[in-house]
ZAMARGU-4260 file (C-alpha; in steps of 0.2 Angstrom, whole numbers, plus 5000, padded with zeros to 4 digits):
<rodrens>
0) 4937/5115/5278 | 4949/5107/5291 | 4964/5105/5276 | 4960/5126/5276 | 4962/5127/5292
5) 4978/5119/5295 | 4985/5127/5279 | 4982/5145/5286 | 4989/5139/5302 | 5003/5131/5294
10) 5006/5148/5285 | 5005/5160/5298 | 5017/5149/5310 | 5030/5149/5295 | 5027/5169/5294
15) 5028/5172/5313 | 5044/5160/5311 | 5051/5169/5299 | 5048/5185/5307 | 5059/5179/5322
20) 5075/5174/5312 | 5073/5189/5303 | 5072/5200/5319 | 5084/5187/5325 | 5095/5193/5312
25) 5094/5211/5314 | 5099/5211/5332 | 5114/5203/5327 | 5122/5213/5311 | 5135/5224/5322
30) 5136/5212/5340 | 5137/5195/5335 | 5147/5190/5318 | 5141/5169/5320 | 5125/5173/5325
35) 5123/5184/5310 | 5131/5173/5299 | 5120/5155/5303 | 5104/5165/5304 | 5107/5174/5286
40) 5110/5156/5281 | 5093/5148/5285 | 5086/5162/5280 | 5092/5160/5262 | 5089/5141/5261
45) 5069/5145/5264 | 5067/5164/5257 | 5055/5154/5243 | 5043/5152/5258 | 5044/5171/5264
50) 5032/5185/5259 | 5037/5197/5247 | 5039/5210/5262 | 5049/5198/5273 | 5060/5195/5257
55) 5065/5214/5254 | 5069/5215/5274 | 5080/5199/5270 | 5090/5207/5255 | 5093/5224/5266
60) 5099/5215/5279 | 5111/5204/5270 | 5120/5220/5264 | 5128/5221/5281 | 5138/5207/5276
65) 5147/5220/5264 | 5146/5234/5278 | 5155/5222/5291 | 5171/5219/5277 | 5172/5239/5277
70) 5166/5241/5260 | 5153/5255/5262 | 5155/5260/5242 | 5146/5244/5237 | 5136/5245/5254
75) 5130/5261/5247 | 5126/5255/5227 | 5118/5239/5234 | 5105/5251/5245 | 5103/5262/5233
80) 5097/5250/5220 | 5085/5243/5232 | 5076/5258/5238 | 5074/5261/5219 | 5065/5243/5217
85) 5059/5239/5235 | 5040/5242/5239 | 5039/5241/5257 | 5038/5258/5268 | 5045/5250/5283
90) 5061/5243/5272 | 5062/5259/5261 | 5064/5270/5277 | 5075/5258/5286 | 5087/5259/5269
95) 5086/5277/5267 | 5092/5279/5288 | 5108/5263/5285 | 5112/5277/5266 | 5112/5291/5279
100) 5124/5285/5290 | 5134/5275/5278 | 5134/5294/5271 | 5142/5303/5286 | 5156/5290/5291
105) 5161/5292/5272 | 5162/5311/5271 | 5149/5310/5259 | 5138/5325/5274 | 5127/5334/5263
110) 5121/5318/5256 | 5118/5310/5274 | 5105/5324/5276 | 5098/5324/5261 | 5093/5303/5265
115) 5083/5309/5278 | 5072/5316/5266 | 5062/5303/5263 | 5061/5296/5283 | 5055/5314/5289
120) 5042/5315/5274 | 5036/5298/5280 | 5036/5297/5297 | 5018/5303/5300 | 5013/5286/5293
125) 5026/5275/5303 | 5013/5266/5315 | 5025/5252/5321 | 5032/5261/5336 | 5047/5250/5336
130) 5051/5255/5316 | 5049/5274/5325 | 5063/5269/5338 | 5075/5263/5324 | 5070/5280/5314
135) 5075/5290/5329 | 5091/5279/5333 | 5098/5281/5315 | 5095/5300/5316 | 5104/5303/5333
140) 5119/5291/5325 | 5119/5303/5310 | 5120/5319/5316 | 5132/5312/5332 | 5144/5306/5315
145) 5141/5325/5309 | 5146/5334/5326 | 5128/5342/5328 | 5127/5335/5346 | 5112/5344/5352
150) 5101/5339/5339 | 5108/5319/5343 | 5105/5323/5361 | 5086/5328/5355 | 5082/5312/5342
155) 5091/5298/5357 | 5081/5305/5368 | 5065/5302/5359 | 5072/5283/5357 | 5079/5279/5376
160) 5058/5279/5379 | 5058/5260/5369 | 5056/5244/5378 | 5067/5236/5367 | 5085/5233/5374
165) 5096/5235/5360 | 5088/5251/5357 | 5089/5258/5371 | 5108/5253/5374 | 5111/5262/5356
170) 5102/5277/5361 | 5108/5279/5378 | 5124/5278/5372 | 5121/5290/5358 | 5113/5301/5371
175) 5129/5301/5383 | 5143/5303/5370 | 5134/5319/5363 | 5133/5325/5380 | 5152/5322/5384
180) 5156/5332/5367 | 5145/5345/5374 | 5150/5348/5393 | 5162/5358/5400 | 5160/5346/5417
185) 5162/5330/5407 | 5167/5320/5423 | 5151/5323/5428 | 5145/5310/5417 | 5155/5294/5427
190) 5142/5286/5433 | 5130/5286/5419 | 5145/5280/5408 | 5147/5265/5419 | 5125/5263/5417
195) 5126/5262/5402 | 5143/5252/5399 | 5133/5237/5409 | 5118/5240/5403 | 5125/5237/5383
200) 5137/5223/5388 | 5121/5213/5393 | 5114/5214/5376 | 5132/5210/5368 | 5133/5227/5360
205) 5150/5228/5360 | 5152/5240/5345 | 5143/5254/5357 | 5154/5249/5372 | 5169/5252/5363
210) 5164/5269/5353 | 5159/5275/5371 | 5172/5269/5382 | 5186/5275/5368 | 5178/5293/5367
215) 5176/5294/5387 | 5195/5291/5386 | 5200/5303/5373 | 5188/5317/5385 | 5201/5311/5401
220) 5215/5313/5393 | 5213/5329/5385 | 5225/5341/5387 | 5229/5330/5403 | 5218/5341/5411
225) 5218/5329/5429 | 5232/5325/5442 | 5234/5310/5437 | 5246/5299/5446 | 5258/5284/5438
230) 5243/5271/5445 | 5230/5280/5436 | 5237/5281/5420 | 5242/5261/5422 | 5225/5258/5424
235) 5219/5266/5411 | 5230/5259/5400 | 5225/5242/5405 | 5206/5246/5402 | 5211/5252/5384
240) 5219/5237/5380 | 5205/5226/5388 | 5190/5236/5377 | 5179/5223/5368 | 5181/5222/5348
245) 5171/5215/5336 | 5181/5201/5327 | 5184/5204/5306 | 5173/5222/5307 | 5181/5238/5302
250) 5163/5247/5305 | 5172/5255/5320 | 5190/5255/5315 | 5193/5274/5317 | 5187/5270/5334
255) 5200/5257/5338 | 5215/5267/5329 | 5208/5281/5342 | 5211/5270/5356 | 5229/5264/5351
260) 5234/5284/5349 | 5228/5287/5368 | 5241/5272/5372 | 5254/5281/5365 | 5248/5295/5373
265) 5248/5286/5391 | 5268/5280/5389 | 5274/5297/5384 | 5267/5301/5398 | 5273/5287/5411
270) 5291/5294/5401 | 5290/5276/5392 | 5298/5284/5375 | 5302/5267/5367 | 5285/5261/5370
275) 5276/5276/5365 | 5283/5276/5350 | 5280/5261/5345 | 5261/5261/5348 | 5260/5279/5338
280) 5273/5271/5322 | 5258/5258/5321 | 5243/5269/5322 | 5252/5281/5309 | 5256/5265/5296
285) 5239/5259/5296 | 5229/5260/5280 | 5220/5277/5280 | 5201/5275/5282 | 5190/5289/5280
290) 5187/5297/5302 | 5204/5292/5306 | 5212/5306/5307 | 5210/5313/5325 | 5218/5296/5329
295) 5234/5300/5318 | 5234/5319/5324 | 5236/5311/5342 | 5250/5298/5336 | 5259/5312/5327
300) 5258/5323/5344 | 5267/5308/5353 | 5282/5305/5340 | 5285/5323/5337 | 5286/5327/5357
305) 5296/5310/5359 | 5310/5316/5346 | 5310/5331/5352 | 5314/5326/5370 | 5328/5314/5363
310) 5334/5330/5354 | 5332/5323/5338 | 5326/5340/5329 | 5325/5335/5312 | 5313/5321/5316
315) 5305/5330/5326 | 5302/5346/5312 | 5296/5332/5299 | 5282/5325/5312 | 5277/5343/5313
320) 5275/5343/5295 | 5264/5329/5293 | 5253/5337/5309 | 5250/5350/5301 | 5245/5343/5285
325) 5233/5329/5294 | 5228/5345/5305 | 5222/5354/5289 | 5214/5338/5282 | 5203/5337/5299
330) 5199/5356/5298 | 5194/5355/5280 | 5182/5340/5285 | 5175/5347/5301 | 5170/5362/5289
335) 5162/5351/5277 | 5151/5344/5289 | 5147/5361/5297 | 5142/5368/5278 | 5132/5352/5273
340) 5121/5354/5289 | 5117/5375/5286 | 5115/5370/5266 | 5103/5358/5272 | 5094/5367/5285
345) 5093/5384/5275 | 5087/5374/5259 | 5074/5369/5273 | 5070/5386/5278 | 5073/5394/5261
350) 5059/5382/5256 | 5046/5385/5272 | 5046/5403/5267 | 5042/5399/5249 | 5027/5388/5253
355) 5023/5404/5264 | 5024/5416/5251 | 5014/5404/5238 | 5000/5404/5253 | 5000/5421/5255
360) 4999/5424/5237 | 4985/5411/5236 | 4976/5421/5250 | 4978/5437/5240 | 4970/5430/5224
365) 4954/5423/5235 | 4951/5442/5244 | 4953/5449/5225 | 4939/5437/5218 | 4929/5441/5231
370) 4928/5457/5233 | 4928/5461/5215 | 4914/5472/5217 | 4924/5483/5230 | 4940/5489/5220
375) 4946/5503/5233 | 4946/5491/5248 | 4951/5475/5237 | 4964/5485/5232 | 4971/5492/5252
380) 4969/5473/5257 | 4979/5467/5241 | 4994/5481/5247 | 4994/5473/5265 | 4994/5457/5261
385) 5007/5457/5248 | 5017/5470/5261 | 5012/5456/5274 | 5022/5442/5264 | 5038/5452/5259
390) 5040/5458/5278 | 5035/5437/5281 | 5052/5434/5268 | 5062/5448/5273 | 5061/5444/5293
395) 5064/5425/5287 | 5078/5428/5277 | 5085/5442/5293 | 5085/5428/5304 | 5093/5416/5293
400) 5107/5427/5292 | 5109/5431/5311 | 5106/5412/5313 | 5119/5408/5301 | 5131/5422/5310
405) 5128/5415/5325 | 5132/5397/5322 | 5150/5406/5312 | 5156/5416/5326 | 5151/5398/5339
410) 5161/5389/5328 | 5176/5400/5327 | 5174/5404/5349 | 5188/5396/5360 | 5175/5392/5375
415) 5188/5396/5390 | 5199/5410/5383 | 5186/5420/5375 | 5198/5422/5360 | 5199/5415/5343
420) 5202/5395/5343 | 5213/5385/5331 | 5202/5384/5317 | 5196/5403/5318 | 5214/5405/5318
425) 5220/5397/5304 | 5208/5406/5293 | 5214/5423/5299 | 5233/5417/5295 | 5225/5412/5277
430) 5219/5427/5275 | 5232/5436/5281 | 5244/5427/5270 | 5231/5431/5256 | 5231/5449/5261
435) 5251/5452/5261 | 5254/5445/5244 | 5243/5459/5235 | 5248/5473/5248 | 5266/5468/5248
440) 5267/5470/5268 | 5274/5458/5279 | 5266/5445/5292 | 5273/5438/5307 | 5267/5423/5317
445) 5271/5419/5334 | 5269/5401/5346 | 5268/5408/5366 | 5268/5392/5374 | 5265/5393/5396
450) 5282/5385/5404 | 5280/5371/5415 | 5260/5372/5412 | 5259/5352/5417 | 5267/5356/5432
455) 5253/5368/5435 | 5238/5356/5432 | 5249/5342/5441 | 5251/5352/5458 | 5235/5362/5457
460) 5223/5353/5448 | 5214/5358/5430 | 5204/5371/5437 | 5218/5381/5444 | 5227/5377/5424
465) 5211/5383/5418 | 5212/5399/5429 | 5231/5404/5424 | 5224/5402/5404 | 5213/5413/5405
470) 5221/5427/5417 | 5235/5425/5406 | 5227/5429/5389 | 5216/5444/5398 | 5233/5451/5401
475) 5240/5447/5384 | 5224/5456/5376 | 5229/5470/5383 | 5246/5473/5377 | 5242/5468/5358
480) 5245/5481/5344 | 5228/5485/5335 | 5236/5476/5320 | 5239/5458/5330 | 5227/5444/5336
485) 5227/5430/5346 | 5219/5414/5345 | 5222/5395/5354 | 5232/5383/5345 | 5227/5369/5358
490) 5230/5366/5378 | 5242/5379/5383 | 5249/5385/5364 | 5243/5400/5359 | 5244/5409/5340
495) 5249/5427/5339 | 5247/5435/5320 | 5253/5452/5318 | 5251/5462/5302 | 5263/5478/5293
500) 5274/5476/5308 | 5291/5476/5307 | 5300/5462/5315 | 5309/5475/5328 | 5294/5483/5332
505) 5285/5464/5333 | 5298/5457/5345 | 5298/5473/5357 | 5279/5469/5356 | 5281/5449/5361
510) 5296/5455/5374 | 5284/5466/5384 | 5269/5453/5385 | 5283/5440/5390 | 5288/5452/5405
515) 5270/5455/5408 | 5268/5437/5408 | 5282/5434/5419 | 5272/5448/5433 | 5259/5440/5432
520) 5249/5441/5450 | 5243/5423/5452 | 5237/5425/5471 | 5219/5427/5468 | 5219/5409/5463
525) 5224/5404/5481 | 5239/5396/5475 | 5260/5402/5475 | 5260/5402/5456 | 5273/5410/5445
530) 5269/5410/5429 | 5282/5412/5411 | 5284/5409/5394 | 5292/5407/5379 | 5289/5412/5361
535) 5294/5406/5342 | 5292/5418/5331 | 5295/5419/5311 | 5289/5430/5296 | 5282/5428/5279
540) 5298/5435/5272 | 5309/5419/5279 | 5294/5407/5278 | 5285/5410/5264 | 5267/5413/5260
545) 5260/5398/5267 | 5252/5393/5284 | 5262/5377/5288 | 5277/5382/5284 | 5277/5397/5295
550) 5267/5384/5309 | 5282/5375/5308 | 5297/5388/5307 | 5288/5398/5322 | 5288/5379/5330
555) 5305/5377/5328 | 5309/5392/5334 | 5298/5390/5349 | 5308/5373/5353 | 5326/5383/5354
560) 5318/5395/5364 | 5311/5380/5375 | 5330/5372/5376 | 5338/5388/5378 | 5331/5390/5396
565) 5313/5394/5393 | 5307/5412/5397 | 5313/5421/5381 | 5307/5425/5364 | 5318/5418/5349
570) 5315/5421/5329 | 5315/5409/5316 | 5331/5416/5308 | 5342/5415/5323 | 5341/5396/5321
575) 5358/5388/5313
</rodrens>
């Protein structure tokens, strides 16, 4: 009886042993790469001694060896296979969350949803309240990947409530960067950033610090909507080059590539040319990994307004090319990730209304047997139930359209200008372009770009920038032809399209909203502001039928304009 007592208590101190190496071990995946590495070691010397549970949490986390090397393809076979073999709900739904994520940083966005499947038909039966946290954690991370920030903001939210560190660094963090995405006022958010930073550097979470410090940057140096002074930008530069990195992980290497582009950004704008290009050159060379691309958009930006201030043209014109092309790439995968969450969410719906219907129905045939004996009135509740469930679908399917309206007319809304932003844009131009080949009539394109705009923001501040856009479009609006549109390229650029306009009857257009521009009555904002620009304009006929090229002739022309004094509206073909 006492051997039998000393074996059970043998056992369960080698299970509650185990249990801590293997939580040991989980903490440690993404924050400490020696840590992770020695644990996973004695853990495999004694997994003959584990349970058969413990054993499948030990083969999911092993896979993280793999995700730390940056090879998510075999991440993603190696997970799959287990969730087919593995038994345990706990590991089974911590699979399906790491396959969601793993998903959404390779693009793969329909997939990622469809991974969180299994978690949301589970999750009733989830008792561990920490396993619940984790559950929550992963599907903030994944719809933060996915650019659906409210719904993040709503699953951290649920998580910040755990008492366990980690987890709450993770969804605090999560929490904040969806929020800063979100908010107009994103300075706002200063303080908690600093709360957080702290609060995630105590636990060695330096992955999170990174992501969050990098995309707090990114939000500062946006269209360099601040005054900042020399000093400022210095130290900001030196807190860049002082963010924590994991040593040998590519999990957040899009992260870091980010954070070398806003470098480049910093000395172009100290007027260090040499040094800005060299930071943007090695961000541009680096091996392309999927999520890069905002970090190469912002290196190209650098090298093509660096040439173009040494007056090398031709350089210049070829960074705009590659811009362009990236740009597209980016817009094409922003789309992807937009579609995969409405395919989702309306197979969601489309699905609900079925079970409805098949309820209803199911109700339909229960009045009919039992009121067999009563065929008028059987046959009037028959009729209102079955009008019932087709007004049920019909009202369903209404509001999945408006819904899905909405969420199209959001996606394609510049916030400030109230007019078309780039990707609303872009479409318009393909269509355009699509439109003029079968109709045979002739499109022109136009960049207006605000002169001197930094000096604005510099002198007055971004709200007083932000004041002079949007007065300035409300005047444009007014003076466009009923076959042109406007939309915003980015910061101060703006797109105009005109369609079946001759080029003289579209430069006497662009020549009267530049005078208009140029009288513009800037006194309401409190502030001795005189406000002009300059335009570069081109046509189908001398660019062709493609949006790039005619992004870059109108570009071209828009520089020549911009060296010839400013102020004036030049044509592509003018160019020699």
């Amino acid at each position: 009886m006492l051997f039998q007592l000393v074996v059970c208590f043998d056992a369960s101190s080698v299970t509650t042993e185990f249990n801590v190496l293997l939580k040991q071990l989980d903490q440690s995946k993404t924050s400490d790469s020696m840590q992770f590495e020695e644990t996973l070691k004695q853990l495999n010397l004694r997994q003959h001694r584990m349970s058969a549970n413990q054993k499948e949490e030990l083969a999911y986390l092993s896979t993280f060896t793999v995700i730390r090397k940056g090879d998510y393809q075999t991440a993603v076979s190696q997970l799959e296979k287990q969730f087919d073999d593995f038994q345990s709900l706990k590991v089974k739904t911590r699979i399906s969350l790491t396959l969601s994520n793993l998903y959404a940083f390779s693009g793969n966005y329909e997939q990622a949803y469809q991974s969180l499947k299994f978690v949301t038909q589970h999750i009733e039966s989830i008792e561990d309240e920490a396993l619940k946290a984790v559950v929550y954690l992963a599907i903030a991370n994944t719809y933060l990947l996915t650019n659906q920030y409210e719904s993040s903001i709503q699953f951290s939210q649920l998580a910040i409530g755990n008492d366990d560190p980690i987890v709450h660094c993770k969804a605090s963090a999560y929490h904040l960067a969806a929020q800063v995405k979100l908010s107009a006022d994103w300075l706002a958010h200063g303080e908690k950033l600093k709360a957080v930073e702290a609060e995630c550097l105590e636990v060695d979470q330096f992955i999170v610090v990174e992501l969050l410090k990098i995309s707090w940057f990114e939000q500062l140096l946006k269209n360099n909507h601040k005054n900042y002074e020399a000093s400022e930008l210095r130290s900001i530069l030196t807190e860049l080059e002082q963010v924590n990195r994991l040593d040998g992980s590519q999990v957040l290497k899009s992260i870091s590539l980010l954070g070398e582009s806003l470098k480049a950004k910093i000395y172009w704008y100290l007027s260090d040319l040499d040094q800005a290009e060299q930071v943007a050159k090695q961000v541009t060379k680096s091996p392309q990994n999927m999520g890069d691309n905002p970090a190469r958009i912002e290196a190209l930006r650098v090298l093509k307004d660096v040439a173009h201030e040494r007056g090398e043209d031709d350089v210049a014109f070829e960074y705009l090319s590659q811009l362009t092309e990236i740009e597209s790439a980016l817009l094409k995968e922003n789309q992807s990730k937009q579609v995969a969450f409405l395919n989702v969410e309306h197979g969601n719906m489309a699905q609900l209304l079925e079970i409805e219907q098949l309820n209803k129905a199911n109700q339909v045939l229960q009045v009919e047997k039992k009121l067999a004996s009563q065929k008028a009135l059987n046959q009037k509740l028959v009729v209102l139930l079955l009008v019932t469930v087709l007004a049920l679908l019909v009202y369903g399917l209404y509001r999945m359209k408006i819904r899905h309206g909405e969420l199209e007319s959001l996606a394609e809304m510049d916030h400030l200008t109230k007019v078309l932003n780039r990707k609303g844009l872009e479409e318009q131009i393909e269509s355009f372009l699509s439109d003029s080949k079968s109709e045979a009539v002739e499109i022109h394109l136009a960049i207006l770009d605000l002169d001197h705009f930094k000096s604005v923001n510099d002198q007055h501040g971004h709200l007083t920038g932000d004041w002079v856009l949007k007065h300035v479009i409300y005047d444009v609006k007014k003076l466009l032809d009923s076959r042109m549109l406007i939309g915003r390229l980015g910061g101060e650029e703006f797109g105009i399209l005109g369609k079946n306009l001759s080029s003289k009857a579209m430069d006497e257009r662009l020549e009267l909203i530049r005078e208009s521009i140029a009288q513009l009555d800037c006194s309401a904002s409190d502030h001795d502001i005189t406000v002009t620009a300059s335009f570069g304009v081109t046509s189908s006929e001398l660019s062709g039928h493609t949006m790039q090229m005619m992004l870059a002739h109108a570009d071209l022309a828009l520089y020549q304009a911009k060296s010839g004094g400013r102020n004036q509206v030049v044509r592509y073909h003018y160019l020699k």
